[in-house]
C-alpha positions, 0 to 999 in steps of 0.5 A: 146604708150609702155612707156604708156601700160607698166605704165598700166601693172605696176599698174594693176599687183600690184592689181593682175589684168590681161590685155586683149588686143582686138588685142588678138582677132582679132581687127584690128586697120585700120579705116576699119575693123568692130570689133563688133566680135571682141571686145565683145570676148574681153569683154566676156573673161575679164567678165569671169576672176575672179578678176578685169581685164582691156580690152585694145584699143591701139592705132589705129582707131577702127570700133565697133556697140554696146558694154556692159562693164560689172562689175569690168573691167576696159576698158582702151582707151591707147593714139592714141586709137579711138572708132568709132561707125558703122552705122549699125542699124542691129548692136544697140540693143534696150534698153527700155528707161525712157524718153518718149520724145526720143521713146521707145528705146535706142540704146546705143553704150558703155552700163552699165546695172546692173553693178558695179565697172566699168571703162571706162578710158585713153588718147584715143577717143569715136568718135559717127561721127556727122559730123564728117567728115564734113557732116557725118550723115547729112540729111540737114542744117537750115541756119536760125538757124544754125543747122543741120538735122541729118540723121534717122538712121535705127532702129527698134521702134525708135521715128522719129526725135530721129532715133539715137544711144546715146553715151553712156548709164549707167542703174540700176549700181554703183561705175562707173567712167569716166577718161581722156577720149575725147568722141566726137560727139555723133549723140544723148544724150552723157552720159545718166546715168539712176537710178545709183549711185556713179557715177564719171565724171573726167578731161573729154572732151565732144564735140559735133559740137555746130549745132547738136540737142540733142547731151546733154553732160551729162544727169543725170536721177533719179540718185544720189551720183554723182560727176562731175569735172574738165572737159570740155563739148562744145555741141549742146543741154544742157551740164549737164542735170539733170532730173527726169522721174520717182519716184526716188529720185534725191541728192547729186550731186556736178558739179565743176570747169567746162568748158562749152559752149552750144547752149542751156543750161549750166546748165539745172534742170527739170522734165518731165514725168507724174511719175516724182514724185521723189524728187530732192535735194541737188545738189551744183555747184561751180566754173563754167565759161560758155561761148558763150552759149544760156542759162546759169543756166536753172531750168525748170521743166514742168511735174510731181510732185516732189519737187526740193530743196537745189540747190547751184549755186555759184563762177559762170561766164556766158556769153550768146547771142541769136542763133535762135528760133530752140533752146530754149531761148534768151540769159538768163543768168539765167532762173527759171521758174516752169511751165506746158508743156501743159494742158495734161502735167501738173507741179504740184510740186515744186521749193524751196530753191535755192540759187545763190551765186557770179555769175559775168553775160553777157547776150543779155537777163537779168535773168527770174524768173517765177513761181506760188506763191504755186510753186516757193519759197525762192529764193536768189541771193546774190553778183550779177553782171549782164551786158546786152549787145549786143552780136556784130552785133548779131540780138537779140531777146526781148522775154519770152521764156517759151517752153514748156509750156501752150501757150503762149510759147512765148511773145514778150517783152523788155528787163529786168534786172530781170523779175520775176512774181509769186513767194514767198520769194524772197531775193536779196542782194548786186545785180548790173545791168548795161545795156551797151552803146549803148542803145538798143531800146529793153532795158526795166526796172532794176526790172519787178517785178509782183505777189511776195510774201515777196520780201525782198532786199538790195543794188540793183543797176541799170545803163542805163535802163529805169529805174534807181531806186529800 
């Protein structure tokens, strides 16, 4: 651990940064102690220094509630080091929050809020404790989907169902970075970034117990300019959710190499707020393996009226299975859908110039395509491998799953290859199809295809289906 504050010491002093260890303060490393105080003397001393300044967690297990890092500080986890979140509702202060489907407060446990040039970095731990230790924050377990209710916590003018802090909340701030950092086990939303900019996700570990709802790796809202890579997330919820919920434009994010594996969704686009008019564009994700996952790549939104443009998906490998009717979707590898959540919460935008590119696909379920001709247009697929399968002696699902959407949310159907309905522009090039042996009675056709405008393709190949030929 000295070898590694040393280095630390070394390279901070070169840029004329100084060091304030929390232990200066009175922190006490123990698994015990509560460190609330203690911490934010911490970080009050280093807010007040000048120049740019490190606040230290060294190695120990470190007890805190809520914490605000505020601009140009670095706050350094060393190895061995563990932030763990209280359970103390007294300890959260509300943040008013964007997302109306989570209540009108966040409650973060790590906030940044109006700031810039901020670092949370290291070897070390965020630990949020859902079910970690086993049973931790636990109110019951659903054995029919497999998933947890987690205990309401505490806190004044929450939402029930949404009772619990998030992780971690960047609000209305700039130039921030996350690096070689484990964050584990949030009881709500990991990383929520919320109207910020120049943002940077690097070599970071994200997971949450895979039973846990809502427990998002990363959520993206009305932000821009940002760059997540190289990094791991195994979640509940979506690992990278990418949303609009309010009038701000939404460009120029880039996901690369990543690993990821999530009970709902991979990759998940959307809007969903009435003032979700912002546009969202230029978004590129490129070397992705997502594996043991519900959904794979999810493009849904349900509630404004943006535009969602210029959406590259490419060099991707995807691998998904049915895990119950508690998460939403049945095993789609990829799922485009341009719909309404409900009469009163309509999706009067649009989806358009989204390209995918080298994707390698295995799937209980094939690809759903579905939107309203005015809505949905100019999607291409080119160099497409797609296997429908089994997934061992799992119970699959035939379904459409369109939640949330205007009823029916959810129709019972065969199997296809590629259903799509409602679209225009449609460009399938170089697009193999191979429904595996043993034939499933739930097996439908190689293309489903109703209501598509200017449907153009080229060498579409289809093994084994009900249908062989297109």
């Amino acid at each position: 651990m000295f070898r590694h504050i040393l280095l630390l010491l070394f390279v901070i002093s070169t840029e004329q940064n100084i060091v304030f260890n929390i232990l200066d303060d009175g922190a006490i490393g123990d698994g015990i102690t509560d460190n609330t105080q203690a911490i934010r003397r911490t970080l009050t001393r280093a807010s007040t220094y000048k120049l740019p300044s490190t606040v230290l967690v060294p190695q120990g297990v470190f007890l805190t509630g809520s914490l605000q890092i505020p601009s140009n500080v670095t706050f350094y986890l060393a190895r061995n080091s563990i932030l763990r979140a209280l359970v103390n509702g007294n300890l959260y202060p509300c943040v008013p929050s964007m997302t109306t489907d989570t209540g009108p407060c966040d409650y973060p446990f790590v906030l940044i809020d109006h700031g810039e040039n901020i670092s949370i970095v290291g070897e070390g731990q965020i630990e949020g404790g859902a079910n970690n230790p086993p049973g931790h924050l636990v109110k019951s377990y659903r054995s029919d989907s497999n998933i947890f209710v987690p205990i309401d916590w505490n806190l004044e003018h929450c939402s029930p169902g949404s009772c619990r802090p998030k992780l971690i909340i960047v609000r209305y701030s700039s130039m921030i970075q996350f690096v070689n950092l484990t964050i584990a086990n949030s009881p709500l939303w990991t990383h929520t970034i919320i109207e910020s900019e120049h943002v940077l996700f690097d070599n970071v570990t994200i997971i949450g117990d895979r039973r846990w709802p809502n427990n998002d790796g990363i959520d993206l809202i009305n932000s821009r300019n940002v760059i997540i890579r190289n990094s791991n997330i195994s979640t509940g919820d979506d690992c990278i959710a990418i949303m609009s919920h309010g009038p701000s434009d939404m460009y120029n994010i880039t996901v690369e190499n990543m690993n990821l594996q999530s009970t709902s969704a991979g990759i998940k686009i959307a809007a969903f707020e009435s003032n979700s008019t912002g546009n969202m564009y230029d978004m590129n994700f490129r070397n992705i393996r997502i594996t043991d996952s519900n959904r794979g790549l999810c493009l849904a939104p349900r509630w404004g009226s943006g535009i969602i443009s210029n959406i590259l998906f490419e060099e991707m490998f995807i691998e998904t299975r049915f895990f119950g009717l508690a998460w939403w979707g049945t095993g789609e590898p990829i799922y485009i859908t341009s719909l309404s959540a409900s009469a009163e919460h309509k999706w009067t935008g649009q989806v358009r110039n989204v390209t995918l590119r080298n994707v390698i696909a295995k799937g209980e379920q094939g690809f759903i395509i579905r939107g309203n001709t005015s809505l949905l247009e100019n999607i291409r697929m080119e160099n497409i491998s797609l296997i429908i399968a089994r997934y061992g002696n799992n119970s699959a699902h035939p379904s459409l799953d369109y939640r949330p959407a205007e009823q029916p949310e959810l129709i019972v159907a065969k199997v296809d290859g590629l259903f799509a309905m409602d679209m225009n522009i449609f460009n399938v090039n170089n697009f193999s199809i191979d429904f595996q042996q043993p034939k499933q009675d739930y097996y439908g056709q190689c293309l489903n295809l109703t209501n598509i405008t200017n449907f153009i393709r080229e060498n579409i190949q289809c093994r084994n289906s009900t249908s062989f030929f297109y």
